[in-house]
C-alpha positions as CSV (number, residue, x, y, z in Angstrom):
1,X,99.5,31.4,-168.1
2,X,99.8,28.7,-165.5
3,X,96.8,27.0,-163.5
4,X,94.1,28.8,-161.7
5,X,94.1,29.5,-158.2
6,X,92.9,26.1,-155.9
7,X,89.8,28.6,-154.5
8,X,88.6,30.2,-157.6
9,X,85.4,28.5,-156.9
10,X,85.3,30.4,-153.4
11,X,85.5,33.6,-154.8
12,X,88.6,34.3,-154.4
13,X,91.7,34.4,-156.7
14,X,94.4,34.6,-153.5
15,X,96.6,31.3,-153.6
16,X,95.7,29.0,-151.2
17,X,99.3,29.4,-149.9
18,X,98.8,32.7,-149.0
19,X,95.9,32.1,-146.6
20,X,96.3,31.8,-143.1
21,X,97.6,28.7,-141.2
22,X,96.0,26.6,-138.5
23,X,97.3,23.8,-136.7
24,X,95.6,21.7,-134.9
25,X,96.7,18.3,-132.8
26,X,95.1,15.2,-134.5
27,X,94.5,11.8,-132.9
28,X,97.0,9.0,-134.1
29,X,96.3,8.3,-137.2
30,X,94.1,11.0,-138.4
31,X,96.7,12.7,-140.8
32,X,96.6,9.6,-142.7
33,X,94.0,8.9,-142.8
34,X,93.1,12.2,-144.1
35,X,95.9,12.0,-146.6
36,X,94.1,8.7,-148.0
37,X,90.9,10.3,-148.6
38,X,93.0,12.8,-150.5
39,X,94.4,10.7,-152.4
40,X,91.8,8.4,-153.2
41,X,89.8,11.8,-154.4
42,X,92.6,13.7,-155.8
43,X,91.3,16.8,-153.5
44,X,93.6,18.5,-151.2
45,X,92.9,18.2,-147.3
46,X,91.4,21.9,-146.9
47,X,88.7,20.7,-149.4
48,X,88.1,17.9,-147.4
49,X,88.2,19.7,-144.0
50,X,85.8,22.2,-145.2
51,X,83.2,19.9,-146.4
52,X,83.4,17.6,-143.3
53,X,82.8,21.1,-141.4
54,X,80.2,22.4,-143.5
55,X,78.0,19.0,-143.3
56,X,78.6,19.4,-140.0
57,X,77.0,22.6,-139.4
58,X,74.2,21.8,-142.1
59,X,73.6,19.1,-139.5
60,X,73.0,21.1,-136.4
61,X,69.6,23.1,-135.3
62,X,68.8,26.2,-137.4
63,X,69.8,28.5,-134.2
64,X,73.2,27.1,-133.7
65,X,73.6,27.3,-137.2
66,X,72.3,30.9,-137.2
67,X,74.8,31.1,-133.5
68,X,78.2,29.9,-136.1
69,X,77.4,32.2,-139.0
70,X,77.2,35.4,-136.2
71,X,80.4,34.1,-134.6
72,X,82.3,33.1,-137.6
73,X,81.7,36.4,-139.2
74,X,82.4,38.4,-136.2
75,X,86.2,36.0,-136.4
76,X,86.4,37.4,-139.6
77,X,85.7,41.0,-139.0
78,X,88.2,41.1,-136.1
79,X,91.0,39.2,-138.1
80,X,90.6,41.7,-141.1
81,X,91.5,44.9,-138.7
């Protein structure tokens, strides 16, 4: 039986190890500080990440919002093919 995929709740049922990688260079101290918060929440980092990026775009003017939804799914069509 095991445990459920991590992104269920995303609509997905891939495992979270199967999804693409990104890295990215951090300041000093930013990895743990981000492993704190993970640990203090029991939530892995892409959980975090993804709801620091989402308030971040709930937080921005209705046409960039409206600008990073158009270029975000045109990322995703052009990764799919």
């Amino acid at each position: 039986m095991g445990r459920p995929p991590a992104a269920r709740d995303l609509g997905t049922d891939s495992k979270t190890s199967e999804w693409p990688k990104t890295t990215i260079p951090c300041p000093p101290g930013f990895r743990a500080t981000l492993a704190a918060v993970g640990m203090l929440e029991d939530r892995p980092a892409w959980r975090i990440l993804q709801d620091a990026l989402n308030a971040y775009v709930s937080a921005m003017p209705k046409a960039d919002r409206d600008a990073v939804k158009a270029l975000s799914e045109c990322a995703k069509a052009k990764a799919s093919t």
